[in-house]
C-alpha positions in Angstrom: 45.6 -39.4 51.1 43.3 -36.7 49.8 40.1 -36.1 51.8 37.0 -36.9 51.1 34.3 -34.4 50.5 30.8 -33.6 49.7 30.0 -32.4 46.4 28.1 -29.2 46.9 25.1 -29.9 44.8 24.5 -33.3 46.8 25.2 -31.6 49.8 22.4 -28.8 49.2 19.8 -31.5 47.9 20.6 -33.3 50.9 20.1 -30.2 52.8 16.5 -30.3 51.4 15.6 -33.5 52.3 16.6 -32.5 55.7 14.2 -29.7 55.2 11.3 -31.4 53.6 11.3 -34.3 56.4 10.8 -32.0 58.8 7.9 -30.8 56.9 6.0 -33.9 56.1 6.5 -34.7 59.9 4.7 -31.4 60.2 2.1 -32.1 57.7 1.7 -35.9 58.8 0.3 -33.9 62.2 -2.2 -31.4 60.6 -6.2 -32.0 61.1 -6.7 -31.7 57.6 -4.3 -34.7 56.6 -5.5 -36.4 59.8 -8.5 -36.0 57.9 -8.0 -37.6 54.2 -6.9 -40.9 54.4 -4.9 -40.9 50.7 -3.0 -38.0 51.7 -2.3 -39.3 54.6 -0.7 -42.2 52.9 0.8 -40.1 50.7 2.7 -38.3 52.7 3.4 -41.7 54.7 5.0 -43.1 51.6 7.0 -39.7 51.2 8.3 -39.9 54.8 9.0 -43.7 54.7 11.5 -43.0 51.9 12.7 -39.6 53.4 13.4 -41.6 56.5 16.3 -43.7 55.1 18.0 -40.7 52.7 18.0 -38.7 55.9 19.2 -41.5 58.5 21.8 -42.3 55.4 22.8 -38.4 55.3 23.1 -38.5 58.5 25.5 -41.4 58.8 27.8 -40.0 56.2 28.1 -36.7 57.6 29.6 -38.3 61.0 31.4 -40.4 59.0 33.2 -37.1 56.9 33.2 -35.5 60.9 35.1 -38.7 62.0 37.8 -39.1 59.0 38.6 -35.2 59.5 38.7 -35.9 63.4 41.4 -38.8 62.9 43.2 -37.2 59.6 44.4 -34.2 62.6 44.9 -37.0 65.3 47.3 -38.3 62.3 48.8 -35.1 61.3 49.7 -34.3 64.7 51.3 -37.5 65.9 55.1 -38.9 65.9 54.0 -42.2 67.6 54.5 -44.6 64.9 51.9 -47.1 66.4 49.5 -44.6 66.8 50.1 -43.4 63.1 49.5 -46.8 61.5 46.4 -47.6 63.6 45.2 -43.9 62.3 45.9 -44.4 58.9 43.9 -48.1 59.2 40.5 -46.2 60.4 41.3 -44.2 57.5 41.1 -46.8 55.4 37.5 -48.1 56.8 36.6 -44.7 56.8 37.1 -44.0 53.0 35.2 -47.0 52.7 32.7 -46.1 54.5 32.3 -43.0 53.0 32.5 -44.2 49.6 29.2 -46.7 50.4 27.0 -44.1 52.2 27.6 -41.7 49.4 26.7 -44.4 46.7 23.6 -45.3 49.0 22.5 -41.2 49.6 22.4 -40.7 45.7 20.3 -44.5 45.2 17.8 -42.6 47.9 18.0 -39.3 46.3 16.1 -40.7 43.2 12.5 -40.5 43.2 10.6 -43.7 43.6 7.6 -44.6 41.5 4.5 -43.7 43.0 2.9 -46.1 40.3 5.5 -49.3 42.2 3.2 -51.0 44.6 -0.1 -50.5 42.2 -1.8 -53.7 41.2 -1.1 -54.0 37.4 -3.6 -54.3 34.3 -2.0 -56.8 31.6 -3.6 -57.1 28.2 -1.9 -60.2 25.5 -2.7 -60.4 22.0 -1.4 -62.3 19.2 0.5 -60.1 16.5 1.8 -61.6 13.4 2.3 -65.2 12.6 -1.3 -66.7 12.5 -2.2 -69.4 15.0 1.0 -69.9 16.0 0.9 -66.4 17.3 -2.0 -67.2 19.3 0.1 -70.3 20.9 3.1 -68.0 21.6 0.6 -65.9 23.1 -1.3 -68.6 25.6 2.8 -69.2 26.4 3.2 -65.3 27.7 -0.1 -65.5 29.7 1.1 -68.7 31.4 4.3 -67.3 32.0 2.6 -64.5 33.5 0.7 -67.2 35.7 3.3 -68.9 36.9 5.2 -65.6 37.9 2.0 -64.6 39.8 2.0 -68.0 42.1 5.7 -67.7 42.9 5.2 -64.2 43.7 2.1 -64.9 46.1 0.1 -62.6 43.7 -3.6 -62.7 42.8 -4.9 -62.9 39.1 -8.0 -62.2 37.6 -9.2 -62.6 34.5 -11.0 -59.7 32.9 -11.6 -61.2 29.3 -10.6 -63.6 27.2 -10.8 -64.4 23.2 -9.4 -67.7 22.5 -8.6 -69.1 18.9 -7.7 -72.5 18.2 -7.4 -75.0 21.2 -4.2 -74.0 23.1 -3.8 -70.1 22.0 -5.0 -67.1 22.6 -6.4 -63.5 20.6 -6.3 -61.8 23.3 -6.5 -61.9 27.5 -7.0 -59.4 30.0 -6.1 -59.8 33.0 -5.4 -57.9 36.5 -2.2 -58.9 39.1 -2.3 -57.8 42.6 0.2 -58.1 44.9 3.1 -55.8 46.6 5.5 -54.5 43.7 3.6 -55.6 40.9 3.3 -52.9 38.5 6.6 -51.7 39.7 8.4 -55.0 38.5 5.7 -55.7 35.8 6.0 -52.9 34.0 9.7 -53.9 31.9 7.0 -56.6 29.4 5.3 -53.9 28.1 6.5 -54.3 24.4 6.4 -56.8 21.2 7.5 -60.6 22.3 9.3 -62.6 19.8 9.3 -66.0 18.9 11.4 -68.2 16.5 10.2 -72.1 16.7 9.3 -74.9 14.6 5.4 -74.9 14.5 3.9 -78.3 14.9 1.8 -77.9 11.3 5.6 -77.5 9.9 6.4 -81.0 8.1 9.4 -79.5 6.5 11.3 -78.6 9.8 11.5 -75.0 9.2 11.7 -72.4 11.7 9.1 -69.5 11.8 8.7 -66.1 14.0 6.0 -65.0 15.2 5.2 -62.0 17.7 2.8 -61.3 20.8 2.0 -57.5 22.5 2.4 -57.2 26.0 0.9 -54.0 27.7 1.2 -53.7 31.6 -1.2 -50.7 33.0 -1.1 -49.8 35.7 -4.3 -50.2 37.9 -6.1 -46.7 38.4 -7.7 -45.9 41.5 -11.0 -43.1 41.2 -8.9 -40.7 42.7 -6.2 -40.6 40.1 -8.6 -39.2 37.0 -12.2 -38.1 36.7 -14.2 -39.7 34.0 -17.1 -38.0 32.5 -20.3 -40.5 32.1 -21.3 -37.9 29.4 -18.1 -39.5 27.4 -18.7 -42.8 27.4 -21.2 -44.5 25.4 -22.3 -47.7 26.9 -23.4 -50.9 24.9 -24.9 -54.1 25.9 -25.2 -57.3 24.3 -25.2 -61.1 24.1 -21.9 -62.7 24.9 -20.0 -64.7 22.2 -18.2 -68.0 22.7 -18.6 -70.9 25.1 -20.8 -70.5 28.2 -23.9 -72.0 30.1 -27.3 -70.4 30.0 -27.0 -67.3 31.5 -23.6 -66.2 29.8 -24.8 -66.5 26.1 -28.8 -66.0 25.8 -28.6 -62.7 28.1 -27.6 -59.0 27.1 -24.6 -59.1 30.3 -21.7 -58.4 27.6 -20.8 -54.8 28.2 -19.1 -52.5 25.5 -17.5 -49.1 26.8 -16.3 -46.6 24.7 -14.7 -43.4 25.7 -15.4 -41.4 23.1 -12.9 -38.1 23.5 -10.4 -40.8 23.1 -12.0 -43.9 21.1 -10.8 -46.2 23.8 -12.9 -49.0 23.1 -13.6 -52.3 26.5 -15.3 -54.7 25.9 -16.0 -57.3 28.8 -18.6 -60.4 28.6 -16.9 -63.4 31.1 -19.3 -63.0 34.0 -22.8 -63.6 33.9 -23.7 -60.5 35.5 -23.4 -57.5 33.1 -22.9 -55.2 36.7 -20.0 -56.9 37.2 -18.7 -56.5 33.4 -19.3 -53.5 33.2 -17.5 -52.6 36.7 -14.4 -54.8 34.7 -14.8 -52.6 31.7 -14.5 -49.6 33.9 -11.3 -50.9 35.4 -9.8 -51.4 32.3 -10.8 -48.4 30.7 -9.7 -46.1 34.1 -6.0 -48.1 33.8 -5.6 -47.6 30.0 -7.0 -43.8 30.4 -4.3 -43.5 33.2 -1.6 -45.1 31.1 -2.1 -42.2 28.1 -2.2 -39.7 30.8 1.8 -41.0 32.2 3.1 -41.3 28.5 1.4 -37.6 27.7 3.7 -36.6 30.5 6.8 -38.0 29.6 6.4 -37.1 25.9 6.0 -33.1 27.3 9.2 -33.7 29.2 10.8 -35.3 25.5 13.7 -37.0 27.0 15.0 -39.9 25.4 15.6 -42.6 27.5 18.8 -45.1 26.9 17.2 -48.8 25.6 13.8 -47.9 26.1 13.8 -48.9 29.2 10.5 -48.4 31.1 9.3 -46.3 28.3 6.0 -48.5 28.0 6.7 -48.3 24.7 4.8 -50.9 22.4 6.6 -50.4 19.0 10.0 -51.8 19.5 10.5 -55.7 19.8 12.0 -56.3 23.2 12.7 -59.8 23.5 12.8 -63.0 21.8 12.5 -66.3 22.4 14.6 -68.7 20.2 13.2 -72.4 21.0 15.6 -74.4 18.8 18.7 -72.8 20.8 17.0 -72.8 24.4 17.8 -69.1 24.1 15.8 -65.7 25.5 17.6 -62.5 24.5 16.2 -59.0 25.9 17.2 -56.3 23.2 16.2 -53.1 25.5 20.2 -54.5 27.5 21.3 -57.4 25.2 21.0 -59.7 27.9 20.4 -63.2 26.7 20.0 -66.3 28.8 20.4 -70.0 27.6 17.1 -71.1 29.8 14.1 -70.8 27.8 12.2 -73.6 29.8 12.6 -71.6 32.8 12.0 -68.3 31.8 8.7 -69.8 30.3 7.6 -71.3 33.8 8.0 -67.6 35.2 11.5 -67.0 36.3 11.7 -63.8 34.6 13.9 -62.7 37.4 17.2 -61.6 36.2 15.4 -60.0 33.1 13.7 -58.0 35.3 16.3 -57.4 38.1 18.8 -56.2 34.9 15.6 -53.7 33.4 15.3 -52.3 36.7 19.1 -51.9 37.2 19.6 -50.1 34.0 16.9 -47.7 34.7 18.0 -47.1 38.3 21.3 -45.9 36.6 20.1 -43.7 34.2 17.5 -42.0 36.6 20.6 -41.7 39.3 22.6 -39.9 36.2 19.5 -37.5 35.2 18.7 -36.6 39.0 22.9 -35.7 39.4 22.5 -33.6 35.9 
């Protein structure tokens, strides 16, 4: 039986983490991080994941010290009893070995700072009509009854409805642990092939609905010149009681370096829409910031997985078969009902998966 061994490159970047926990212990200690509360946590995320690659390093290295230790005792002995319980630790051992070293290169990728952030999700109908804007309404509640089982909180930020039952478009904010982290896989065109009620002849039609998921951006992650924006009041549109539609409270921002236009008129207070607008306009800012980055780095990534890209169609829902097929993995699941009452969890457990693998490749590259 051959023994095992660490490959050098893992053993040097584990050699590193070693290494750089020592320094975040070091830095978690300084008056200056003491100090900022954000660097603080930080560094406390940084050493919370640190904590469990280096307690796993160090578990595999005794485990490599052990499996050498015993692989002598074996060499050396005639005692045939004493050979066969040898070459039964072995056995363990390799196993062993083979599970910490899967876990030490899971916890040498880097986590998503971005993971735990509340998420910003803006819906709007695509092509197909009214029946777009139904398909639509269907994604936001969805989304809603994701957000309950999860124990997370939604708010509405704004909301343009078309015929009764659908949807233009909704904005919305979910806050909760892991939200943008497990969120961010819907970003991308939803398909869906159904038999419209207005349809007297039976035929199926597709339709399509955006998804984007932002994440939320704190103040500290970009600065935003007032000199860029241009801000615009006005009198809300739509439903609403005296104060929502015969005041100027609807707030229009527009960034103008970028021409990112939010608009926000659902509270009756334009202070508070234009502190939604803001929100919005900080999370979609921070979302061309991330995909700037990644284009500079110009790596293609396998499925489009996590790419936030909104051009491809990524799923579609086929009504007459029951059927849900995600095209980024060509998983498809016979449980539309389901999927639609927000169990979107094996899509998302797959996405995640996929990624996972093709970050563990790059980061052994």
């Amino acid at each position: 039986m051959k023994s095992p061994t660490l490959d050098p490159r893992l053993e040097d970047r584990l050699r590193h983490a070693e290494r750089r926990f020592a320094e975040v212990d070091s830095e978690l200690a300084s008056p200056d991080v003491l100090s900022s509360p954000s660097r603080m946590r930080e560094l406390g995320q940084e050493r919370a994941h640190l904590d469990d690659l280096v307690t796993a390093s160090r578990e595999l290295t005794s485990a490599l010290g052990q499996y050498q230790g015993v692989r002598e005792l074996l060499n050396e002995s005639d005692d045939s009893e004493m050979r066969a319980l040898a070459e039964e630790e072995l056995a363990q051992l390799d196993e062993r070995i083979g599970q910490l070293g899967s876990l030490v290169r899971e916890l040498l990728i880097p986590p998503d700072p971005l993971a735990d952030r509340a998420a910003v999700v803006e819906i709007r109908a695509g092509t197909g009509g009214d029946e777009a804007g139904l398909f639509a309404a269907d994604l936001m509640r969805m989304y809603r009854r994701l957000s309950e089982r999860m124990g997370w909180k939604l708010e509405l930020m704004s909301l343009s409805e078309g015929i009764p039952g659908s949807i233009k478009e909704a904005i919305f904010t979910l806050s909760g642990r892991g939200v943008y982290g497990r969120l961010r896989y819907e970003s991308g065109v939803h398909r869906v092939q159904r038999v419209p009620d207005t349809e007297s002849q039976g035929r199926i039609h597709t339709s399509a609905a955006t998804v984007a998921v932002l994440p939320e951006a704190e103040e500290v992650d970009l600065q935003i010149d007032q000199g860029d924006l241009r801000i615009d009041v006005f009198r809300s549109s739509g439903p609403g009681g005296q104060s929502v539609n015969t005041t100027d409270s609807a707030v229009r921002i527009t960034h103008l370096p970028t021409g990112t236009v939010v608009t926000c008129q659902d509270e009756k207070s334009q202070l508070k829409n234009k502190n939604k607008a803001m929100k919005v306009l900080r999370s979609r800012l921070l979302d061309r910031m991330i995909a700037a980055q990644q284009a500079e780095r110009s790596r293609e990534r396998q499925a489009q997985v996590g790419t936030g890209d909104r051009s491809g169609k990524i799923r579609t829902y086929n009504f007459p078969q029951s059927r849900v097929t995600d095209h980024r993995i060509g998983l498809t699941l016979y449980r539309l009902s389901e999927v639609l009452d927000g169990d979107i969890d094996e899509f998302i457990a797959a996405l995640r998966l996929a990624e996972e693998q093709e970050r563990l490749e790059a980061a052994e590259a």
